[in-house]
C-alpha distance (Angstrom), angle and dihedral (degrees) to the residues before:
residue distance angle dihedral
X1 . . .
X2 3.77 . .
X3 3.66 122.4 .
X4 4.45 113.9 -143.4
X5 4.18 90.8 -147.8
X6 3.69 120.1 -171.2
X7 4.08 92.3 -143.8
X8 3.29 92.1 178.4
X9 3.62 91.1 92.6
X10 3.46 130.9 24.3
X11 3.78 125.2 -106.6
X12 3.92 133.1 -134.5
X13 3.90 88.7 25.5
X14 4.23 140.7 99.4
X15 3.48 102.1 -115.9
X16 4.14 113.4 -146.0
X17 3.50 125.3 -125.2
X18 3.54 108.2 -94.0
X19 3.88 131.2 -157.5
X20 3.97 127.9 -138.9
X21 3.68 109.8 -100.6
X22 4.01 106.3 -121.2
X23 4.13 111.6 -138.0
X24 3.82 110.1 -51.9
X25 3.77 90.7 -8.9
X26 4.27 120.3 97.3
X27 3.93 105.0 -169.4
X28 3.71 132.1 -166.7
X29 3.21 149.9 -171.9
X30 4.12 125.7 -147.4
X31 3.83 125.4 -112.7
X32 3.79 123.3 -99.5
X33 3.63 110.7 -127.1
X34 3.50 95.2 -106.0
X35 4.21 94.5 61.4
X36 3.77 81.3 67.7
X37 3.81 116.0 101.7
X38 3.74 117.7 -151.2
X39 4.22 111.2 -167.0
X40 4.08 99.8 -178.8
X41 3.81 97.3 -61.2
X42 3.82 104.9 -13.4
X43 3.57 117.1 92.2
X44 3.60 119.1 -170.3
X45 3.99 126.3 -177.5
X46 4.11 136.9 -173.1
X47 3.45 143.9 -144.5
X48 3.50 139.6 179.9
X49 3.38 142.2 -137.6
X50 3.97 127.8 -170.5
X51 4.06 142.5 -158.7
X52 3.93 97.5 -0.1
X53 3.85 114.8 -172.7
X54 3.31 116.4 -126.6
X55 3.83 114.8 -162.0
X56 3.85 132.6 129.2
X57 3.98 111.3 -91.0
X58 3.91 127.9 -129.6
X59 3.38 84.2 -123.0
X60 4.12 119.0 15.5
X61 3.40 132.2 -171.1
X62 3.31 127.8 -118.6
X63 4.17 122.8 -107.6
X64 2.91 123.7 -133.2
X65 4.05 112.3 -100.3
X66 4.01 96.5 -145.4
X67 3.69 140.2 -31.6
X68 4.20 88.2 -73.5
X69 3.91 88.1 63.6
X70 3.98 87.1 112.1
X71 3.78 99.7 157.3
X72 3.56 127.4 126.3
X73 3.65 119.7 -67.2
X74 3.96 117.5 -83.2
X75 3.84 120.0 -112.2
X76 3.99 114.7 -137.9
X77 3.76 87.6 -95.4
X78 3.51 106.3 42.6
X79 4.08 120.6 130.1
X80 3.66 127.4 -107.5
X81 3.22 111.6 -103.5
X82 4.37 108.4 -114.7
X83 3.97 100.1 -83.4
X84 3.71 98.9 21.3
X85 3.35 126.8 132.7
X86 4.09 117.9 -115.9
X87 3.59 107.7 -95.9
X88 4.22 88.0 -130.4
X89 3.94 89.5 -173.7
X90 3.34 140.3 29.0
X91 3.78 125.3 -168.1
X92 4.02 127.0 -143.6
X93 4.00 109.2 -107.9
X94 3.79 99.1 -87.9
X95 4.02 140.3 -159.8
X96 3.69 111.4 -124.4
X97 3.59 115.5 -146.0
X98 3.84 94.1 -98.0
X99 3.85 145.3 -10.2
X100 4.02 104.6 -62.1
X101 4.03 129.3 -178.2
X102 4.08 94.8 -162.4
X103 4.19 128.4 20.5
X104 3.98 129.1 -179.0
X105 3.57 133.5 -172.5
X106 3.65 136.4 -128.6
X107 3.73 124.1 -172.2
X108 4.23 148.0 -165.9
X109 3.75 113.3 -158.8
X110 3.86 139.1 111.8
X111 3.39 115.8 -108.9
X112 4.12 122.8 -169.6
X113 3.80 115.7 -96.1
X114 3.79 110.6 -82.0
X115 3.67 103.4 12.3
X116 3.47 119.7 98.4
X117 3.88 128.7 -149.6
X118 4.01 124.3 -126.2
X119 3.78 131.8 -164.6
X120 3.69 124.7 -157.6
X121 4.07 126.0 179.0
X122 4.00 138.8 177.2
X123 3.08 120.9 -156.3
X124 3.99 133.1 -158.5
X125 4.18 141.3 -173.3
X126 4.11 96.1 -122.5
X127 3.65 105.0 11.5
X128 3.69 92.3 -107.1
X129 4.08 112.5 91.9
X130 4.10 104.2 34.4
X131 4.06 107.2 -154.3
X132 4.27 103.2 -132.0
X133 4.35 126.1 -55.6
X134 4.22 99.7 -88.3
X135 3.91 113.6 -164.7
X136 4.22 107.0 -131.2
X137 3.60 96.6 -139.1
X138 4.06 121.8 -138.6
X139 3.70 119.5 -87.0
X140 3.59 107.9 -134.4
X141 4.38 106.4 157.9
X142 4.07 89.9 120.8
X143 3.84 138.1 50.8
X144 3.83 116.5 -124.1
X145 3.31 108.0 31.8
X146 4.29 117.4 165.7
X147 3.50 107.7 -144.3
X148 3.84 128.2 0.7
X149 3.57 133.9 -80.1
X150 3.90 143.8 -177.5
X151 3.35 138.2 -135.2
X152 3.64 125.1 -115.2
X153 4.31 126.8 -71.9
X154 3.60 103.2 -168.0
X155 3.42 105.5 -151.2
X156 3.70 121.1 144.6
X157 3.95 130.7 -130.3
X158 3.77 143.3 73.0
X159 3.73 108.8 -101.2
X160 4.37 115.4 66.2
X161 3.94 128.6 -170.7
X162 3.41 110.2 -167.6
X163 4.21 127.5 -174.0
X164 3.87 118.8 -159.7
X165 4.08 109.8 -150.6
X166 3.96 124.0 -169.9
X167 3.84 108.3 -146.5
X168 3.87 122.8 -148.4
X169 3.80 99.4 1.7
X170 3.46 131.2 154.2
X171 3.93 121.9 -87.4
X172 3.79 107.0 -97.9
X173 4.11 97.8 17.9
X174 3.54 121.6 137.2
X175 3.32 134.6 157.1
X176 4.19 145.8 141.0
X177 4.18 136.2 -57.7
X178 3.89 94.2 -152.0
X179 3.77 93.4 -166.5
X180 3.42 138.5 10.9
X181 3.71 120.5 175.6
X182 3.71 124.1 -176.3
X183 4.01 122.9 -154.7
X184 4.28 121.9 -158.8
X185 3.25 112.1 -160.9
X186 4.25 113.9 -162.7
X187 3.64 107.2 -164.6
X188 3.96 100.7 154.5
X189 3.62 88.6 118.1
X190 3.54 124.3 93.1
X191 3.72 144.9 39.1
X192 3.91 108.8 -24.0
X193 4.00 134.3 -141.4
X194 3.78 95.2 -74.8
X195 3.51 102.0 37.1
X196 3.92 90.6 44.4
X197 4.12 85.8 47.6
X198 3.92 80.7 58.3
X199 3.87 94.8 55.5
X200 3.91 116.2 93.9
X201 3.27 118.4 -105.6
X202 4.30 110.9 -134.8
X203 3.38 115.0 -103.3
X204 4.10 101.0 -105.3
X205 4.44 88.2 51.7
X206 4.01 78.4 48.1
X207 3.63 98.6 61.4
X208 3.41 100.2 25.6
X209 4.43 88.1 58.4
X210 4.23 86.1 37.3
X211 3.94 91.3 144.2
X212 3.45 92.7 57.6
X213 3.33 125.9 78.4
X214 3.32 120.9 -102.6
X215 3.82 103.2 -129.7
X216 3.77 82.4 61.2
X217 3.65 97.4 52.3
X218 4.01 110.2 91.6
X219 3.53 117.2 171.1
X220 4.12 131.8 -162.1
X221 4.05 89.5 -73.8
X222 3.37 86.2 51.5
X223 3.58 101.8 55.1
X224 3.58 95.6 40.9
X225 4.01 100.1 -100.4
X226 4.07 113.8 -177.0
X227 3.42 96.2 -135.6
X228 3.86 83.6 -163.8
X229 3.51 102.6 72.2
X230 3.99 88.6 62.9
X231 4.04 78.0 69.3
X232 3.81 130.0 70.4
X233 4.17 117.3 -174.6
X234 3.93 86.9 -22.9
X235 3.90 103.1 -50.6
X236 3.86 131.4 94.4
X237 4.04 110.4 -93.6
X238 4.19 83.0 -151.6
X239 3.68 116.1 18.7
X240 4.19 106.8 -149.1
X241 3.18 113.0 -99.1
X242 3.86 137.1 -165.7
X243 3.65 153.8 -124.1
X244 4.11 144.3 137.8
X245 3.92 100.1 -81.7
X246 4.11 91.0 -125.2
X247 4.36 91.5 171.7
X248 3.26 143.1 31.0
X249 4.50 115.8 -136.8
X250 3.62 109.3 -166.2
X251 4.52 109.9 -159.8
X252 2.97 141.5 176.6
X253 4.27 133.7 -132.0
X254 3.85 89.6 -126.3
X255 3.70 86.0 -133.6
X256 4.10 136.7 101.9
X257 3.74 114.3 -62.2
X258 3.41 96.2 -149.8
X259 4.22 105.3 74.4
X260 3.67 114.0 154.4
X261 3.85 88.7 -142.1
X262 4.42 107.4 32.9
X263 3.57 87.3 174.1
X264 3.97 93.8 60.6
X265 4.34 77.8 57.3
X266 3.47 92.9 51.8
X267 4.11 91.6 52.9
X268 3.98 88.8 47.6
X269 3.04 89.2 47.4
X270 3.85 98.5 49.3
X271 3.60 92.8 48.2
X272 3.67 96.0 49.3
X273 3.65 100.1 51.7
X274 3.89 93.5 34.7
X275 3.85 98.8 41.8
X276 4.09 109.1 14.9
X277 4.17 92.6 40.7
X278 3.42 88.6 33.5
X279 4.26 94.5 -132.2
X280 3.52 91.4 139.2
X281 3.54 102.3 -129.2
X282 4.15 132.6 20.5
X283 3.73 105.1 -52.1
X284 4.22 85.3 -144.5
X285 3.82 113.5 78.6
X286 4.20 90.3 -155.6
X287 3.79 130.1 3.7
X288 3.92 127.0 -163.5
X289 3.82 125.6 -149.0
X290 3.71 119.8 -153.6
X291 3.78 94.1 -91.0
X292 3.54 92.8 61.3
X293 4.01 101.8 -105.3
X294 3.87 114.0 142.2
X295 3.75 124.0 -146.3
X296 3.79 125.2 -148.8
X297 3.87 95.4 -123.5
X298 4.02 118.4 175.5
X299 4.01 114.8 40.0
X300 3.78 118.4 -117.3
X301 3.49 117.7 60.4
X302 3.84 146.8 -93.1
X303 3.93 101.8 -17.0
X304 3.70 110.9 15.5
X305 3.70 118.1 141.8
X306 3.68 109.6 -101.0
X307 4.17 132.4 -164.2
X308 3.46 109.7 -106.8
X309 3.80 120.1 91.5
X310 4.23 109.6 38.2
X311 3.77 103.3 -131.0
X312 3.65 95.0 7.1
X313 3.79 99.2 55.1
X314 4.55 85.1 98.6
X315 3.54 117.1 82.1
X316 4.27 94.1 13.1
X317 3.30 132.5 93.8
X318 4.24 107.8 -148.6
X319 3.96 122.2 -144.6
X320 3.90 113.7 -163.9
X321 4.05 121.5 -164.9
X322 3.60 103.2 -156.3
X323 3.83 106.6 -127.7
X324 4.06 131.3 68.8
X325 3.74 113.3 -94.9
X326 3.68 108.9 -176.1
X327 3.58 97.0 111.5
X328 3.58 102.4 -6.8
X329 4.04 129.5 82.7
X330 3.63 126.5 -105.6
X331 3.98 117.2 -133.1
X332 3.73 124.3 -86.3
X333 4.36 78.5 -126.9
X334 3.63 95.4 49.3
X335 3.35 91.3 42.1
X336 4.23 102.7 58.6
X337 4.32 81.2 38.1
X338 3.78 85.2 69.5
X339 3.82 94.3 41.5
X340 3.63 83.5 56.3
X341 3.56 93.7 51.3
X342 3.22 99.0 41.8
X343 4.29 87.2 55.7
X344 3.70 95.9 48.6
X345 3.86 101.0 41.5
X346 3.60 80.4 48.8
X347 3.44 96.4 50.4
X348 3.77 91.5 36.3
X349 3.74 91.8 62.3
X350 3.62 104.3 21.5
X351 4.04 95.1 -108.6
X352 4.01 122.1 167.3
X353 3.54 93.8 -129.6
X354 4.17 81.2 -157.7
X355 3.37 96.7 49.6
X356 3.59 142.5 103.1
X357 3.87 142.6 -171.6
X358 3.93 150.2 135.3
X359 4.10 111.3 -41.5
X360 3.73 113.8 168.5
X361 3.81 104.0 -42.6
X362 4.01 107.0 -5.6
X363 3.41 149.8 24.2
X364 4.32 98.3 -82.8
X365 4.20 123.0 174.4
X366 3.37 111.6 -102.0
X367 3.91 91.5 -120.2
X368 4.11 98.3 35.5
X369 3.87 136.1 164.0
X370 3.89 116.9 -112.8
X371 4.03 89.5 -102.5
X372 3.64 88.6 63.6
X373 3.40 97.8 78.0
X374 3.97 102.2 14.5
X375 3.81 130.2 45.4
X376 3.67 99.3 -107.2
X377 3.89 133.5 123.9
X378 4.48 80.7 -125.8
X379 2.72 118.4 159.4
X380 3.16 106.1 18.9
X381 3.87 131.2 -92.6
X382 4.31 87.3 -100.9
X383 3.73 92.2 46.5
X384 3.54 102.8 52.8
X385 3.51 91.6 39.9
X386 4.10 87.1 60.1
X387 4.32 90.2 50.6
X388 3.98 95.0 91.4
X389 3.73 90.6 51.0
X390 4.23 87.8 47.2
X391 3.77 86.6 50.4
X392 3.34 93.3 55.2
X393 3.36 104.1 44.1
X394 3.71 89.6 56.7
X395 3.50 102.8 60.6
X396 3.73 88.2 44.2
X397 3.66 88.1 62.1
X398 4.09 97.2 41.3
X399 3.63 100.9 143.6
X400 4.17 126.5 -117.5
X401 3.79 83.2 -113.0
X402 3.84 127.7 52.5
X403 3.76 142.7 164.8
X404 3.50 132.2 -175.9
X405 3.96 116.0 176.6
X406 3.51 111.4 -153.4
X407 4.13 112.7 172.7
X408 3.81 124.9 -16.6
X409 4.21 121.0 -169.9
X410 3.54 99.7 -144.0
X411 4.20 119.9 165.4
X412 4.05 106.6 -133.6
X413 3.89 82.3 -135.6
X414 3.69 128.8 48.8
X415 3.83 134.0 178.7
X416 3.49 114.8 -115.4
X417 3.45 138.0 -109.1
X418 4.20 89.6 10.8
X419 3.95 137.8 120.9
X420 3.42 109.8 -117.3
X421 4.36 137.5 172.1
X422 3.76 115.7 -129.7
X423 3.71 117.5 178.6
X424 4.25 121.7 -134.2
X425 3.54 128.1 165.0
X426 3.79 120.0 -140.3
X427 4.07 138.0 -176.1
X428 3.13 125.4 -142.0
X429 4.23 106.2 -125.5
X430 4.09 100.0 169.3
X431 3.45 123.4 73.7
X432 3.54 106.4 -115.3
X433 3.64 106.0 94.0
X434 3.93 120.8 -125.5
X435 3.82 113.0 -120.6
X436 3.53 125.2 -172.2
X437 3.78 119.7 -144.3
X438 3.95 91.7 21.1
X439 3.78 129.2 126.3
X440 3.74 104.3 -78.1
X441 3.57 95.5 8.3
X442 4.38 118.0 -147.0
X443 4.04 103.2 -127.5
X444 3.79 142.9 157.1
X445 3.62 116.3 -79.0
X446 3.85 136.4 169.2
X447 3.26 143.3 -160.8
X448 4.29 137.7 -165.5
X449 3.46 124.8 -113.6
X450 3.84 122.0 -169.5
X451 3.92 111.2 -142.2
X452 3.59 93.8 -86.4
X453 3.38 92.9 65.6
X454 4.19 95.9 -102.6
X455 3.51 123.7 139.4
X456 4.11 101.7 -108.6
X457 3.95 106.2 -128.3
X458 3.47 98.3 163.2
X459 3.66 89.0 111.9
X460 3.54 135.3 51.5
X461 3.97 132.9 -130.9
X462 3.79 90.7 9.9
X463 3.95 90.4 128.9
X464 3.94 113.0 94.5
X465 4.10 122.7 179.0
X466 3.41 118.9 -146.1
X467 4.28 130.0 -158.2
X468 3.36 131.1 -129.4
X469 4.10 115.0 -113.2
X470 3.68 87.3 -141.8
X471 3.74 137.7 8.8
X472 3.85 123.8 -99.9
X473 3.68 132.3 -143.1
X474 3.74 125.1 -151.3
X475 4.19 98.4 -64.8
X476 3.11 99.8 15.8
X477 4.24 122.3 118.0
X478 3.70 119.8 -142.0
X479 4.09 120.6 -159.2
X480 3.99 110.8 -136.5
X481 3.69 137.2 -175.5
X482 3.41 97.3 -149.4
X483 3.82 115.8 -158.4
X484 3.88 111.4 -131.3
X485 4.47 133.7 -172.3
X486 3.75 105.7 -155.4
X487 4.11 117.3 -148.5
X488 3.90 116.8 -86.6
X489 4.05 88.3 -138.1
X490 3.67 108.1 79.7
X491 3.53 115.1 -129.2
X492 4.12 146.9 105.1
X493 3.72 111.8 -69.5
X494 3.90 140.2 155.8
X495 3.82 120.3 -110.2
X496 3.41 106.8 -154.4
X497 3.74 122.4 -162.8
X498 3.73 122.9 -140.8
X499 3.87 139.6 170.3
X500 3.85 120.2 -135.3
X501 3.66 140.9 -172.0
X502 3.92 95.7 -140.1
X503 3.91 104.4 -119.3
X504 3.68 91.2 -1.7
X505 3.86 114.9 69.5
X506 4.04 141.0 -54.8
X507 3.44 116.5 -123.5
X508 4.01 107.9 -116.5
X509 4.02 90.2 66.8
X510 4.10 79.7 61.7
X511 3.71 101.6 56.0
X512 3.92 97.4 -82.1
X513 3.77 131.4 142.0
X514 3.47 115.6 -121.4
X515 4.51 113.5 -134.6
X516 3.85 100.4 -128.7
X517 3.62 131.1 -170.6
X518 3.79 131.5 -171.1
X519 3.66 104.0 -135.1
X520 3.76 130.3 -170.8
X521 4.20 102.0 -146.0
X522 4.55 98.9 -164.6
X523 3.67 126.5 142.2
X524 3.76 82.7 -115.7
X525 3.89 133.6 108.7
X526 3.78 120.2 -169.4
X527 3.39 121.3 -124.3
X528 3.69 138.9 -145.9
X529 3.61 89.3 -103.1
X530 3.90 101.8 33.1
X531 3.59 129.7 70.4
X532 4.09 140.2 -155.9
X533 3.31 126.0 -98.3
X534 3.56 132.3 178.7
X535 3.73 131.0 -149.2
X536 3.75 118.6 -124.9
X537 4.13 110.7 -113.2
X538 3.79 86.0 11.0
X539 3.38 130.8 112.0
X540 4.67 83.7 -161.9
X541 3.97 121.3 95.3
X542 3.43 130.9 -165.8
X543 3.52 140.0 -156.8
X544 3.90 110.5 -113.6
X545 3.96 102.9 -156.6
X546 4.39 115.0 -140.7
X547 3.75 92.5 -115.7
X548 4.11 87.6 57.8
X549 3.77 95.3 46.0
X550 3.68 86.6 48.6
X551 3.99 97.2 49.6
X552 4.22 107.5 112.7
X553 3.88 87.3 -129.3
X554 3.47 97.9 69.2
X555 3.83 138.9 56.6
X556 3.66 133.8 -153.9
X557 3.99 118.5 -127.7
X558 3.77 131.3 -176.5
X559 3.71 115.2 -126.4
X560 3.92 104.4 178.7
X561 3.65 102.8 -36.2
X562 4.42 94.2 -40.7
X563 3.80 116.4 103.7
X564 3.62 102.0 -131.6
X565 3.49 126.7 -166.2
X566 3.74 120.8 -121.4
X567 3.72 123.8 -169.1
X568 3.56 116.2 -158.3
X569 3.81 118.0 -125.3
X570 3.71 96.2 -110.3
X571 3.53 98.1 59.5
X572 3.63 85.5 58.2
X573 3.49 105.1 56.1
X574 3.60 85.6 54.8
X575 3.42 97.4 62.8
X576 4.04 124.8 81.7
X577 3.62 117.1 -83.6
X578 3.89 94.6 -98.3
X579 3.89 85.5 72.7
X580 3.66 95.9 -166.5
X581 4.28 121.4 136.4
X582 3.80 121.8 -168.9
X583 3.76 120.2 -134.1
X584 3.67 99.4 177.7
X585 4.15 136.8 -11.2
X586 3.69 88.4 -87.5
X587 3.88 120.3 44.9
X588 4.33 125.0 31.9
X589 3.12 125.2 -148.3
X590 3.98 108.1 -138.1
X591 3.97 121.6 -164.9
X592 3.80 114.9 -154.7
X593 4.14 125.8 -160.4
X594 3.97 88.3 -107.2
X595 4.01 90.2 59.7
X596 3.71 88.5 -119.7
X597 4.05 107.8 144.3
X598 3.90 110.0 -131.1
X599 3.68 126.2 -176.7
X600 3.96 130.1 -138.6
X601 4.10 138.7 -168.0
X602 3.92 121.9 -134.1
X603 3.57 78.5 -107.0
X604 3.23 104.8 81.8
X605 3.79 101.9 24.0
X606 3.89 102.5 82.5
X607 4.09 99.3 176.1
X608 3.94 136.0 -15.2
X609 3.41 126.4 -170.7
X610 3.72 122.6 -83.2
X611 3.50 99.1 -141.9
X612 3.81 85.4 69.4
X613 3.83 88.8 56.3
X614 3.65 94.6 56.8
X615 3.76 98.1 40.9
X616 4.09 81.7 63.6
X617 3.84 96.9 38.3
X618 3.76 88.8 -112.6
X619 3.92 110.0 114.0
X620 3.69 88.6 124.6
X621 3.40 94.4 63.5
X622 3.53 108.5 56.1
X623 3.65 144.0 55.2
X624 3.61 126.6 -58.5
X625 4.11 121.3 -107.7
X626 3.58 126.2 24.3
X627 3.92 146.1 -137.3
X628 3.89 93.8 69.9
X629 3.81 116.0 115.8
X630 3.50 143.6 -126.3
X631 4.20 118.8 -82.4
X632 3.56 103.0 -153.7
């Protein structure tokens, strides 16, 4: 899914009046209180800055070449450095509307074809001793973006200077910035690294991040994600959505490594990309910090599409280490947390971490740096220069055992208490290879889950283990019919897929993911003319026939993406006092005095009266006779 974003200005946020900057001079004026926008503990703020001139100076400053620019602060007259772009404009200090920890740019302009325009700020407490000029790198995680915009500098304070550059134009040009807006993001508030460290991850993040250590694990709770801003007037800004995770992109934030609170990035970050870019979420699916923790970053699971790499966001997953490493080191922490990524994700979805071949457009590494696939300096020169030792690494440590789901045909309802095939395909990721036929022989097992997450073992002898029709080396996929028992109790539950070395081992105690499947198990089978519908605070379905949905005395509502039917009281009262309606041979729909909807098995409904079946059009479906009552 791609995302057409005006960048020009900032979304989710009051914008302040702004004033046109006379020649050589950008004016402002400061936020009211109410143009600030307060999501739980993230505050963010705007300000905007019109009709820059762009021309080359007498005497320009120099910008900054990257966030590890760290020398002292340039004076007005100071000399490019040899290479540097002009600084074409240079701003007045200026107060920004309150105290922020990270800002970004996003600008409207025209530019000449093939140079490119860079921004660069400092930023100070007082507005007397400016911290060094840091370059605010281009954002570039989605295709079709109006406008330009930066990524993040976290820098903390309440004055900025900013100086706008124009790179590789032609001697003499000048020309215009229309609009520059500025966003601060304040997102000191909230749980910080250690405490976040302390917060659970859930039990999918858990699995999935196995080789890490759990302590080191923090996911979106942790960090102090605002679900909230994932939501605008009730709906989701950018439904998940899905695809085989085919490469691993390894960032960076483009900003200093070494932040006394990493979680306070994460949250700026999250609310910049979610609310400011309008992407709905954190375009990152994990992000490391220089100790080594790793945060949960985009909602939805193992292989949702993240935000990260324009055309290469489908079929990757993308792993950011927050820092700039173009000429500066990562940790020794952060480092080993990406070698552990890099093993389970590879692992996970049976990736070559040496390998290579055609993704989108070219020929890309399976486990790549952002720059790659995208013209960008990400992720940094010493980063990507550090991939082919990751690579290798992680197929040195590819473990014994290995799993790799790759499809599963699974029916969202199943008839209880039957044997049934269903077909998945599965690679092989570990290096022990899977032999059919030999002593202790790896096959396809599975398990139930009830919705809570607990095994079911209600039932006895449900388990069945299925062989392989041919054996599988390390990367190679293998096609199964599995043979499956569904549950006698009818009911939602999870079928969760799992290899197993009979007597020896299954695979989840060694690092693997699991393939679960929510599974409705009801003597019912829809119909081309019938539908599903589930039963609020039930784990029963029924079958809701075309005639019935059609009937004028009922209405259809939506109650979190089931149709359910709702009968209105006065066809109720009309009926006999037994009060129960038949939707299909098998299940009953039963309507008490207290409006609560209860569900009932053939079983224990002997006879109901037929009059009710013809009011509703549905003699055929019921039992013969009449006049007998219902057994609750």
């Amino acid at each position: 899914m791609i995302f057409h974003l005006p960048t020009s200005l900032f979304r989710g946020f009051a914008i302040a009046v702004a004033v046109g900057a006379a020649v050589g001079t950008a004016l402002f004026v400061e936020l009211p209180a109410s143009a600030s926008v307060t999501h739980g503990e993230t505050r963010a703020y705007t300000q905007q800055h019109l009709a820059l001139p762009l021309a080359p100076a007498e005497h320009p400053n120099r910008l900054a070449s990257s966030v590890a620019d760290v020398g002292p602060a340039c004076d007005a007259g100071a000399t490019p450095a040899q290479g540097a772009a002009a600084a074409a404009y240079v701003s007045p200090v200026t107060a920004a509307p309150g105290w922020f920890n990270a800002l970004g740019f996003a600008w409207d302009g025209a530019v000449p074809a093939g140079a490119r325009l860079l921004i660069s700020v400092r930023t100070n407490p007082d507005g007397t001793a400016f911290g060094p000029w840091v370059r605010a790198e281009e954002l570039d995680a989605l295709q079709g973006s109006e406008g330009r915009t930066t990524d993040l500098v976290f820098s903390s304070g309440r004055f900025y200077q900013y100086q706008v550059a124009v790179e590789d134009a032609p001697d003499g040009w000048s020309g215009q910035l229309d609009r520059l807006t500025a966003l601060f993001i304040d997102s000191r508030d909230g749980p910080n690294a250690d405490q976040a460290a302390q917060q659970p991850a859930g039990t999918l993040a858990t699995r999935l991040m196995s080789i890490i250590s759990k302590p080191n694990l923090v996911g979106r709770k942790g960090w102090g994600a605002n679900e909230n801003l994932r939501y605008s007037k009730g709906d989701i800004v950018w439904p998940p959505s899905y695809d085989p995770v085919r490469k691993i992109i390894v960032h960076h934030t483009a900003t200093t490594s070494d932040h006394q609170d990493p979680a306070a990035v994460v949250r700026a970050i999250y609310q910049y990309h979610t609310v400011s870019q309008g992407w709905g979420d954190i375009g990152y699916n994990y992000l490391i910090d220089s100790q080594g923790r790793v945060y949960e970053g985009r909602f939805g699971g193992r292989n949702v599409i993240g935000a990260h790499a324009l055309k290469y966001n489908k079929g990757s997953i993308g792993i950011a280490l927050i820092g700039s490493f173009q000429d500066s080191e990562a940790s020794s922490q952060a480092v080993a947390a990406l070698d552990a990524f890099v093993i389970s994700k590879s692992v996970e979805f049976g990736i070559d971490p040496r390998g290579k071949g055609f993704f989108i457009d070219k020929d890309l590494p399976n486990v790549m740096g952002h720059r790659d696939g995208v013209n960008t300096s990400c992720p940094g020169a010493r980063v990507q220069g550090m991939l082919p030792a990751v690579r290798t690494r992680a197929f040195d440590a590819t473990p014994e055992y290995g799993t790799a789901w790759k499809d599963a045909k699974v029916p969202k309802v199943l008839n209880p208490g039957i044997v049934t095939i269903i077909d998945v395909v599965v690679a092989n990721s570990g290096s022990r290879e899977w032999v059919p036929g030999a002593k202790d022989p790896v096959r396809v097992g599975y398990r139930w889950l009830k919705p809570d997450g607990t095994e079911y073992l209600d039932e006895p002898n449900l388990e069945i283990h299925t062989d392989l029709p041919k054996a599988a080396a390390y990367g190679q996929s293998v096609a199964v019919k599995t043979t499956v028992r569904t549950p006698e109790a009818i009911g939602r539950y999870v079928l969760r897929f799992d290899m197993l070395q009979e007597r020896v081992t299954w695979f989840e105690p060694q690092g693997n993911v699991t393939l679960d499947i929510p599974v409705i198990v009801s003597p019912l089978n829809t119909l081309p003319n019938e539908r599903l519908v589930e039963l609020p605070n039930s784990q029963l379905v029924l079958v809701l026939p075309e005639r019935l949905r059609t009937l004028p005395l009922s209405r259809l509502t939506l109650l979190e993406n089931a149709e359910l039917l709702t009968l209105v009281p006065e066809v109720i009262k009309d009926l006999t006092n037994e009060r129960v309606l038949s939707f299909s041979n098998d299940i009953l729909l039963r309507y008490l005095p207290d409006e609560r909807l209860r569900t009932f098995s053939m079983e224990r409904i002997r006879t109901f009266p037929r009059e009710v079946q013809e009011r509703l059009g549905l003699a055929d479906a019921g039992a013969e006779g009449g006049g007998g009552g219902v057994a609750p």
